[in-house]
Every structure is written in structure tokens, then in C-alpha cells.
C-alpha positions as CSV (number, residue, x, y, z in Angstrom):
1,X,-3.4,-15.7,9.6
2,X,-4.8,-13.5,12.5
3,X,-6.8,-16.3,13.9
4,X,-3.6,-18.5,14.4
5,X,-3.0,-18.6,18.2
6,X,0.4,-17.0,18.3
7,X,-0.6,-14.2,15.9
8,X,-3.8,-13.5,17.9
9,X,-1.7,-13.7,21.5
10,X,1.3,-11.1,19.8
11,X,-1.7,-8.8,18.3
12,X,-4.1,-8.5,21.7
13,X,-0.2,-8.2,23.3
14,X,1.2,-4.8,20.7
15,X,-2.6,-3.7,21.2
16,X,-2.2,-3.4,25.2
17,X,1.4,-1.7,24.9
18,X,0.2,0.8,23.0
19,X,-3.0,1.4,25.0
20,X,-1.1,1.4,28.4
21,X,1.2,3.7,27.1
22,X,-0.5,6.1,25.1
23,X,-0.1,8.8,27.5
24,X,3.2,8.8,27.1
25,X,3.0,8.4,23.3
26,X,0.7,11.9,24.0
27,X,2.4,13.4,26.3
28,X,3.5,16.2,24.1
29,X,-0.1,17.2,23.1
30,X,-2.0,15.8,25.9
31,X,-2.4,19.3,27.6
32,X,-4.3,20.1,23.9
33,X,-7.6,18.2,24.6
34,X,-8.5,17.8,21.5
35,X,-9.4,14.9,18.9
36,X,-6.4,13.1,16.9
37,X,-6.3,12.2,13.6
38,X,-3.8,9.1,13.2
39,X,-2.1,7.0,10.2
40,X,-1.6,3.7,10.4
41,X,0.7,2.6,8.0
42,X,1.9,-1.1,6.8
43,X,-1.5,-1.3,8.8
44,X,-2.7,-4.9,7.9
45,X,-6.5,-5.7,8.9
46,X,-6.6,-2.5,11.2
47,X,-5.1,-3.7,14.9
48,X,-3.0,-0.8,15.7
49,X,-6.5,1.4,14.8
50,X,-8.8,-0.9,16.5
51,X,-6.5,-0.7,20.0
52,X,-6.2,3.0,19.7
53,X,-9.9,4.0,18.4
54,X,-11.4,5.2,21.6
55,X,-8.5,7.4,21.4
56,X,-8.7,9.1,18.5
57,X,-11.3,10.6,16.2
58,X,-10.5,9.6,12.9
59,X,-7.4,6.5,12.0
60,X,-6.2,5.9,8.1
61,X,-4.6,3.3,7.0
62,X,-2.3,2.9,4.0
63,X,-0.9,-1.0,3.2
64,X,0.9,-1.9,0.3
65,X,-1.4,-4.7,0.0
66,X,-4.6,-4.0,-1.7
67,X,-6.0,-7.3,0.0
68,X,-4.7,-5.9,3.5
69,X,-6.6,-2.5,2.8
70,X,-9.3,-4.3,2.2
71,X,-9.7,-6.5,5.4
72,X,-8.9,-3.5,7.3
73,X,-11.8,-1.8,6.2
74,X,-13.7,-5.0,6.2
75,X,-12.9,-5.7,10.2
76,X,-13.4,-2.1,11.0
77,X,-17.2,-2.5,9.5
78,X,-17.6,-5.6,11.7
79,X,-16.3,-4.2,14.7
80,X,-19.2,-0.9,13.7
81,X,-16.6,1.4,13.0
82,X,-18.1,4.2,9.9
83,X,-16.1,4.8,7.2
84,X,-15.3,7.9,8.4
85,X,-13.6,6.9,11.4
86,X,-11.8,4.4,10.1
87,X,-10.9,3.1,6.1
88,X,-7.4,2.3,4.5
89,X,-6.1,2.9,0.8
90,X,-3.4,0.6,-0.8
91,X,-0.3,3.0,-0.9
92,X,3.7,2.8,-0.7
93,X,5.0,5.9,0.8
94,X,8.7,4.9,-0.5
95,X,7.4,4.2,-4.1
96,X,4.2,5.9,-4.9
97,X,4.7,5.3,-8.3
98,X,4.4,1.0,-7.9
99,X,1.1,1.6,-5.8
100,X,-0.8,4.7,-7.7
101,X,-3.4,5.8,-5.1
102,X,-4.6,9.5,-5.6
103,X,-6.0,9.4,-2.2
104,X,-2.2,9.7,-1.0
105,X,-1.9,13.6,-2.4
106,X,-5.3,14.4,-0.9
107,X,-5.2,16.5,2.6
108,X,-7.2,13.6,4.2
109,X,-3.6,11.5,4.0
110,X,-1.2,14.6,5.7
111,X,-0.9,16.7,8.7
112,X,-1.5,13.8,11.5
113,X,-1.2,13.9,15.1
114,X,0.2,10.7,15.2
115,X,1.8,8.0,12.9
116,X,2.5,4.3,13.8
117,X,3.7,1.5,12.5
118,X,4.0,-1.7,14.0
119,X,6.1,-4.7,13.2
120,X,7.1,-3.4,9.6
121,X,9.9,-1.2,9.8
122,X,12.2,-4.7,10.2
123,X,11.3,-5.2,6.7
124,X,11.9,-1.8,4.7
125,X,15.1,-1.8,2.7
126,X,15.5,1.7,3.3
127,X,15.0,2.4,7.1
128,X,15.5,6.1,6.8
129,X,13.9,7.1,3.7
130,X,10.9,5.5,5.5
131,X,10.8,7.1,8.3
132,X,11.2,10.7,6.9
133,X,8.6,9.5,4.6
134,X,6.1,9.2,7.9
135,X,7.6,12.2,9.1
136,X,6.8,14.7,6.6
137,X,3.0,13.0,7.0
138,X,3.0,14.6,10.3
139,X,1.3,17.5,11.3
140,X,3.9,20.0,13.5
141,X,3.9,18.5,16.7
142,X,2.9,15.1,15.1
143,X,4.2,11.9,16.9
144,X,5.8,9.1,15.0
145,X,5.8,5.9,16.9
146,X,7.7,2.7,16.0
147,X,6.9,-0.7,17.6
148,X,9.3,-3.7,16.5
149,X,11.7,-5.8,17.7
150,X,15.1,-5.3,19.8
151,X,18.0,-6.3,17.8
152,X,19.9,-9.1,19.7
153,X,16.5,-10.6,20.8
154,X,16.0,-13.9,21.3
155,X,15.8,-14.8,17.8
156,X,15.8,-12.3,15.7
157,X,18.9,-13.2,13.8
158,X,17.1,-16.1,13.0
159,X,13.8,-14.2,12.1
160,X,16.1,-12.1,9.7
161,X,17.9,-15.2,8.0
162,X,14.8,-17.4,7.2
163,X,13.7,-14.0,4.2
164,X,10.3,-13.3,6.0
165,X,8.6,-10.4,4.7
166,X,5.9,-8.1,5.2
167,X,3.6,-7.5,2.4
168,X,6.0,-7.4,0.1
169,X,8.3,-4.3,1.5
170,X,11.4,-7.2,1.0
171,X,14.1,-6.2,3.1
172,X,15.3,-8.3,6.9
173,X,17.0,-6.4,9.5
174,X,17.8,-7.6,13.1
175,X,15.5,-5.4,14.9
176,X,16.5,-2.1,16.0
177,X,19.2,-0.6,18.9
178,X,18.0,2.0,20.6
179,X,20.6,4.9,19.8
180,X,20.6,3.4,16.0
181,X,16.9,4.0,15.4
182,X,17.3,7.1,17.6
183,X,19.9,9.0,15.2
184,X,17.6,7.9,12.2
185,X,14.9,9.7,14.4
186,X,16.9,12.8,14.2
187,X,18.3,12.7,10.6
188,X,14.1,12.8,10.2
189,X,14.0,16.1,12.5
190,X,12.0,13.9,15.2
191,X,13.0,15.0,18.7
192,X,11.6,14.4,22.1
193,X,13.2,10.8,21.9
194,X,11.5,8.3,23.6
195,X,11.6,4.3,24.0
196,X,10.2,1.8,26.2
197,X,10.3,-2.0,26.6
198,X,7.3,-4.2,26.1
199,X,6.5,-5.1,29.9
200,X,7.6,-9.0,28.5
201,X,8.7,-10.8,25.9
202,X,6.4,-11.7,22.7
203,X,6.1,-15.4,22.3
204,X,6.6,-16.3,18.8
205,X,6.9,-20.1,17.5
206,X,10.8,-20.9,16.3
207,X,9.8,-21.6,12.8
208,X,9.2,-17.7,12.6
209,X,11.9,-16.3,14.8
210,X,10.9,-17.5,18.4
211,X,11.3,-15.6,21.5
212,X,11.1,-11.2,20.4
213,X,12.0,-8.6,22.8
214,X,9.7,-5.8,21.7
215,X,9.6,-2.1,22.3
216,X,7.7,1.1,21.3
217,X,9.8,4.5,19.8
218,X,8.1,7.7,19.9
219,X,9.4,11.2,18.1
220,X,8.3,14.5,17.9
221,X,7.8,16.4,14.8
222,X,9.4,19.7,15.0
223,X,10.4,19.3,19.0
């Protein structure tokens, strides 16, 4: 699936948004100078991780998908990443109980400087019970950045219609509105509310949804 044109194009596209605008993703702790420690969750075979790893000293990754957890930490070995710095567990933050993993309750999986996930929230059923979920993973002063899709894009009522999932988490909205996903932000105790616009549209093939206007959300834990 990740070697299919479009998918590659969309994934080396999310991994240059988030590399250009880390700093501002940071900006809250950039005058700490220190090494982060980041969760990657719904994190597939690692790209959000991969993009960010020069950044960061240590990334986790949690999928609901035990076959996902295990390309992640399969493409992190090819691309010479230790297990240390990089690894993923199958986990489900909304439903521990369907996806038992006993790394979840260990301090190795809390107080992170930064949480993302990336194309995923579009397909939670329960939008804010997930994001309080990554929230209360969060260190104080731990950042929580969401990158999906606009809602009213090009396409995504059509994405939403044709039942495409992720890994299993079931649920189809839109995309998001920026004060919708902002309030759900604050109902999490996320402040320093931020937003930005992929610098152009992500070209994805009809069948799937077509033309996506993306965009990255960052919040503050405790700010």
C-alpha cells in the first residue's frame, strides 16, 4: 500500500509539513533545548516518526493493528533506527480492553512532549474521547498535533460516503472546521490553539476521495 504512487506522493507530502513547521509545532518548548520524547499514534509503518526523527530522541508508536506495529518497527530497523529510538505496540487508547497491551500502563507510554496523529482522527467514532485520550498521554507542556483533512474539501464528502476506514477505528467524518476541532481542543484542556494549511492541496485518486485540503492542529497541554 505505501509503495502505490499516490500514497508515497501524500506520505513524503504530510512528512515535509510537519518538518517545515516543526518550529512552530515547538514553539512552546523550543526555548527548553532539550530532547523530546514523541507518540505516534494510529502510527502505521512509522512515517510521521521517520519525518520527525532527527528531531526527537526517542518516537513510540501505538496502532491498533498488530500488523501495522509490526511494519513500523520493521521499516524503522531498515531505515537503522535501534529499538530504542524508535518501536511500536498494538494498542487502542479508546478501548484498551479490545487490544490488551501492558506496555500501555508502563511510564515508557505517558508524559510525552508531543503527540501526533496523522490522517486518523477522520475515522474515530468518538472525536473527543480521543483526543482527551492523547491528551492525558501528554506530559505538562506536551503538544498534541492533528493533521487531517479540511471539511468541505474537495472531496471529502465523498471520502466519508464510500465507508473507508483506518485500521479498523470504523467511523467517517468530513474532515474537520477549524473552530469545531478547536473547542474539542479545549473541552481536552489543550490551549495555545494553533492551525495551519498544507502549503497545497494533497492529490488523492477519486476512487478514494480525490482532491484533500489538508492542515496541521497543534495544542498545548496545560497552556
Amino acid at each position: 500500500m505505501f509503495d502505490t504512487p499516490w500514497v508515497a506522493a501524500l506520505t513524503a507530502q504530510i512528512s515535509q509539513e510537519l518538518q517545515n513547521n516543526f518550529h512552530w509545532i515547538n514553539e512552546v518548548r523550543s526555548s527548553r533545548n532539550e530532547k523530546t520524547k514523541m507518540l505516534d499514534y494510529a502510527c502505521g509503518n512509522g512515517v510521521v516518526s521517520r519525518a520527525l526523527a532527527s528531531r526527537i530522541q526517542t518516537a513510540r508508536g501505538i496502532d491498533i493493528s498488530s500488523g501495522m506495529a509490526k511494519q513500523y518497527d520493521l521499516v524503522a530497523r531498515e531505515s537503522s533506527f535501534s529499538h530504542e529510538k524508535m518501536h511500536a505496540i498494538q494498542g487502542d487508547l479508546l478501548d484498551a480492553a479490545a487490544t490488551p497491551s501492558p506496555e500501555l500502563d508502563s511510564e515508557e507510554y505517558k508524559k510525552f512532549d508531543f503527540a501526533i496523529m496523522s490522517l486518523a482522527l477522520h475515522h474515530v467514532d468518538h472525536v473527543d474521547g480521543m483526543i482527551r485520550r492523547l491528551a492525558e498521554r501528554l506530559d505538562e507542556g506536551g503538544v498534541l498535533v492533528i493533521v487531517d483533512w479540511v471539511d468541505g474539501s474537495e472531496g471529502s464528502k465523498r471520502a466519508a460516503q464510500m465507508g473507508h476506514t483506518h485500521h479498523g477505528h470504523g467511523a467517517n467524518h468530513m474532515g474537520f472546521k477549524e473552530q469545531d476541532l478547536r473547542e474539542r481542543f479545549e473541552k481536552a484542556g489543550l490551549g495555545n490553539w494553533g492551525w495551519r494549511l498544507f502549503g497545497e492541496p494533497s492529490r488523492v485518486p477519486g476512487a478514494v476521495g480525490g482532491t484533500q485540503q489538508g492542515f496541521l492542529a497543534r495544542g498545548t497541554k496545560g497552556k
